[in-house]
C-alpha positions in Angstrom: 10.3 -34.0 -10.8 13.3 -34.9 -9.3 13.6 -36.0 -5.3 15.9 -33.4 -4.6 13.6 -31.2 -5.5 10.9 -28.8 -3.5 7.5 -30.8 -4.2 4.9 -29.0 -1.7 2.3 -27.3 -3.3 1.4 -24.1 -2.4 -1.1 -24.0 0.3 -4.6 -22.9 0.0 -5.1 -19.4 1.3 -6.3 -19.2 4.5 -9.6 -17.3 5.7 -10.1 -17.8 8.9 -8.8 -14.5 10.3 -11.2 -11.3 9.4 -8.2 -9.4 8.4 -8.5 -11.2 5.1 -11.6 -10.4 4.5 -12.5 -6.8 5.5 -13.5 -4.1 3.3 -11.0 -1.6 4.4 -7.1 -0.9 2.7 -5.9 -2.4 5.6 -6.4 -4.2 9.0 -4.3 -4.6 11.9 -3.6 -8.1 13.8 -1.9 -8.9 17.3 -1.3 -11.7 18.8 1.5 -13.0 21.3 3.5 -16.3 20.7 5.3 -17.8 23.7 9.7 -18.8 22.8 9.5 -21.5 20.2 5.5 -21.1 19.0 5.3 -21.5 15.4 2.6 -21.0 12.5 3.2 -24.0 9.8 3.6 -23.0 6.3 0.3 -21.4 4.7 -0.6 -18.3 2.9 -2.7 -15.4 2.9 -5.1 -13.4 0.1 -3.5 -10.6 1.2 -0.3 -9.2 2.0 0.8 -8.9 5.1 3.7 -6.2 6.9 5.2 -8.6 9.9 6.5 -6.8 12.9 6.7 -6.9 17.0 7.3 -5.3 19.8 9.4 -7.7 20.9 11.2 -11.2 20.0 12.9 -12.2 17.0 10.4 -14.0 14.4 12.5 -16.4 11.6 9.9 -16.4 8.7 11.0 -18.8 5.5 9.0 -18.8 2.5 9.8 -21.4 -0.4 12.7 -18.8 -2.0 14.3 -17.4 1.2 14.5 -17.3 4.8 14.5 -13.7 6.7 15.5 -13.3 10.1 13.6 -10.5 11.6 14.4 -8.8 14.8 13.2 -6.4 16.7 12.3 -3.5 15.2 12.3 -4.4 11.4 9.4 -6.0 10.0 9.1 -8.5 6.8 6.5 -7.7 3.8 5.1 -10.8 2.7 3.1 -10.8 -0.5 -0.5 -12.1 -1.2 -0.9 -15.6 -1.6 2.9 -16.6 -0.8 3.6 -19.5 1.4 5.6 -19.2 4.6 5.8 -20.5 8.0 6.3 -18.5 11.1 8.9 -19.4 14.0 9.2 -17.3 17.2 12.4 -16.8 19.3 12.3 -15.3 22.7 8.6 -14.9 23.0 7.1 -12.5 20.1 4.7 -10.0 20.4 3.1 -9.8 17.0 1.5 -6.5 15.8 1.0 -7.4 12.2 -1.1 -5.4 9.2 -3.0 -7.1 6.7 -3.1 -4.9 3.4 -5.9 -4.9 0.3 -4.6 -5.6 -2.8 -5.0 -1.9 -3.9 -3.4 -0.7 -0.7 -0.2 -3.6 -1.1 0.9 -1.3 -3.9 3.1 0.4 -1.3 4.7 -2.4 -1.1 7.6 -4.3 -2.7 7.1 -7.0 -4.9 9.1 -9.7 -2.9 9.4 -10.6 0.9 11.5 -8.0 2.1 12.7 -7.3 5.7 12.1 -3.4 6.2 13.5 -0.7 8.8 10.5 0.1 11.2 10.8 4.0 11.7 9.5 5.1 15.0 6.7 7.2 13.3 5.5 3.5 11.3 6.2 1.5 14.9 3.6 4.3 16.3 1.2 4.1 13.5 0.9 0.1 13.9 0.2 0.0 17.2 -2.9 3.4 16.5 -4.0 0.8 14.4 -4.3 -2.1 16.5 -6.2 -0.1 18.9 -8.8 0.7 15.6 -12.0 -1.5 15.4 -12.2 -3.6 12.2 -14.2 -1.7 10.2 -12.5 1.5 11.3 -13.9 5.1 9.6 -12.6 6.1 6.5 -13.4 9.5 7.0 -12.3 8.9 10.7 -8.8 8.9 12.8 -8.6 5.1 10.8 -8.6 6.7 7.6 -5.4 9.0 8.6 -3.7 6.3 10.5 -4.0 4.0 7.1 -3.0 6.8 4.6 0.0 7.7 6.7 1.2 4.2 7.4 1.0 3.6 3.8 3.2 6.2 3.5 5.8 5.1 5.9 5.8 1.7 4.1 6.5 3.4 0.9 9.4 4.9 1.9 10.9 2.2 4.8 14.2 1.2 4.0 15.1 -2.8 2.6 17.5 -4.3 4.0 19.5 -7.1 3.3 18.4 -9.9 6.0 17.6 -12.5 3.0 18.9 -16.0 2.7 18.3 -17.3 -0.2 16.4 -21.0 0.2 18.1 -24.1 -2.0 16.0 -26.5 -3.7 18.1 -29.2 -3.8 17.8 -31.9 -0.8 21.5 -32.0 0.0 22.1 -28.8 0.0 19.1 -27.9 2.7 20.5 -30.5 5.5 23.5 -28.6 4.8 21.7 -25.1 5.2 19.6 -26.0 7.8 22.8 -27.3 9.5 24.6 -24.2 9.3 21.1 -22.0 10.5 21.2 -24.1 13.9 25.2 -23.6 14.0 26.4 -20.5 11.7 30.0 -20.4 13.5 30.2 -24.2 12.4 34.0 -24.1 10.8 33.4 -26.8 8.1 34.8 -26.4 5.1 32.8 -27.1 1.9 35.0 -30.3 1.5 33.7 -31.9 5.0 29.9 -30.9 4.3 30.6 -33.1 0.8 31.8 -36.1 2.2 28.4 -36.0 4.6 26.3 -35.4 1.3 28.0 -38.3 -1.0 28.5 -35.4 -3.5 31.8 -33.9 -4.7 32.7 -30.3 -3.3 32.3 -28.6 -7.3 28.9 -30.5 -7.6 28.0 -28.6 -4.1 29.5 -25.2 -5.1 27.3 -25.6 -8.7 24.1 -26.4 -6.9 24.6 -23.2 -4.9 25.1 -20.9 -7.6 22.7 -22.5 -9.7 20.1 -22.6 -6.6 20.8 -19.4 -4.7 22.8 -17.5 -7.1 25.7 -17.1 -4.5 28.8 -19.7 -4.3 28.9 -21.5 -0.5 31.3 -19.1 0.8 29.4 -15.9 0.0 25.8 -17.9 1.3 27.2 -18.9 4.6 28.8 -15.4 5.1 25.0 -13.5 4.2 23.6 -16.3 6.9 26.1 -15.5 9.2 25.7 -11.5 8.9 22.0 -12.3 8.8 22.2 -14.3 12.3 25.0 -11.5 13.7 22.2 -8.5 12.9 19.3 -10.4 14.5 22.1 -10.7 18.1 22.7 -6.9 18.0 19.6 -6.1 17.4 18.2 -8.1 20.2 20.6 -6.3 22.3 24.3 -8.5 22.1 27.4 -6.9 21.9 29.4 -7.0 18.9 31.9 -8.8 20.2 29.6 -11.7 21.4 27.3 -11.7 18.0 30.6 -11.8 16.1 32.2 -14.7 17.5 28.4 -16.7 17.7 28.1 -17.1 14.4 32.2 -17.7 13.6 34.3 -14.2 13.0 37.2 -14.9 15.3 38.1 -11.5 14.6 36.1 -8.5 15.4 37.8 -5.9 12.7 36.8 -8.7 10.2 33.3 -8.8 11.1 33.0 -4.9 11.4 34.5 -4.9 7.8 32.1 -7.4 6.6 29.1 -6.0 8.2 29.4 -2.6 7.2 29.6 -3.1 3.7 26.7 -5.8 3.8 24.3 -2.9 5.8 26.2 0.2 5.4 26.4 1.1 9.3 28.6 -0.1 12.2 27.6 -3.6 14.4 27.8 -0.6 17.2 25.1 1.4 15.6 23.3 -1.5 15.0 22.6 -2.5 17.8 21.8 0.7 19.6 
């Protein structure tokens, strides 16, 4: 295999937590991180529904990295690697889901709306025992929250993860500084490679040319700002849209509403 490619295996599940383990369709998790706490890359036998209260949680599994704010959650699938980093302090309120009860959700990490009836149910079901009653109030919390996972919106807070080792120093560059205004010419000369070896490693690797990549990043980043509370104007011009109409234009056709309404 070549250097530049990704050569971690996948982790071994982990089952330490009894979330993994109980007999029940699904079992709910919380824990608070303090700003900056992270969880190294592992997996889970189960899938998992991400989500808190508060603090923005950047979760990147070997194929993508989300940014999820508050208020949206990611679905992560059984047995998928992924590490954890927390911005701001995040209060985690997560669900661990059977692999009968997972059928309500996608079949890829996906960041989902959180609908105030789901952002209720999670938090019925942290208050639930382990081994809550099936017949019980547990029972109707589960079977409803399957629901609402069923039906949650996706939305489009993926960034799709290259492979290649010159191209993630240039992603991760661009994550720590999306308004960075380097062209694709001046990232090339850093990496020793030509700019159409670059723009064919992206395609190839992410299925999107640079231009299109950095502007999903940069929307990405811009969503995570409003919904944390920013104005438009500031989350536009942190992650490089010198022009608010521009960044309106752009967000609304990535998410279909207004930076406005995404933030209230």
């Amino acid at each position: 295999m070549s250097p530049n490619r990704q050569t971690d295996r996948a982790p071994a599940p982990r089952r330490d937590l009894p979330q993994d383990g109980v007999d029940r369709p699904l079992a709910a998790f919380a824990r608070d991180y303090a700003d900056g706490e992270g969880v190294p890359r592992h997996a889970h036998d189960r899938a998992q529904l991400l989500w808190a209260t508060r603090g923005t949680m950047r979760i990147a599994t070997d194929a993508a990295g989300f940014v999820v704010p508050p208020g949206h959650a990611l679905w992560m699938p059984a047995r998928e690697p992924h590490r954890v980093e927390t911005e701001g302090g995040v209060a985690m309120r997560a669900l661990f889901l059977r692999a009968d009860a997972a059928a309500a959700g996608p079949g890829e990490a996906t960041v989902l709306a959180v609908s105030p009836l789901l952002r209720e149910l999670i938090l019925a079901a942290c208050a639930e025992p382990l081994e809550w009653d099936p017949a019980g109030r547990g029972g109707h919390l589960a079977a409803l929250i399957l629901d609402e996972i069923a039906r949650a919106p996706a939305l489009p807070f993926r960034v799709p993860e290259p492979r290649d080792a010159r191209l993630k120093r240039l992603a991760a560059a661009l994550r720590q500084d999306p308004a960075s205004p380097r062209r694709l010419e001046d990232w090339a000369e850093q990496a020793g490679a030509s700019p159409r070896t670059l723009e064919r490693l992206f395609l190839a690797e992410t299925g999107m040319g640079f231009a299109r990549w950095r502007q999903t990043l940069r929307l990405a980043e811009a969503a995570s700002r409003l919904a944390s509370g920013e104005t438009p104007a500031r989350a536009a011009a942190a992650v490089g849209y010198a022009s608010a109409p521009a960044f309106g234009a752009a967000f609304r056709a990535a998410f279909g509403i207004t930076p406005g309404a995404a933030r209230r």
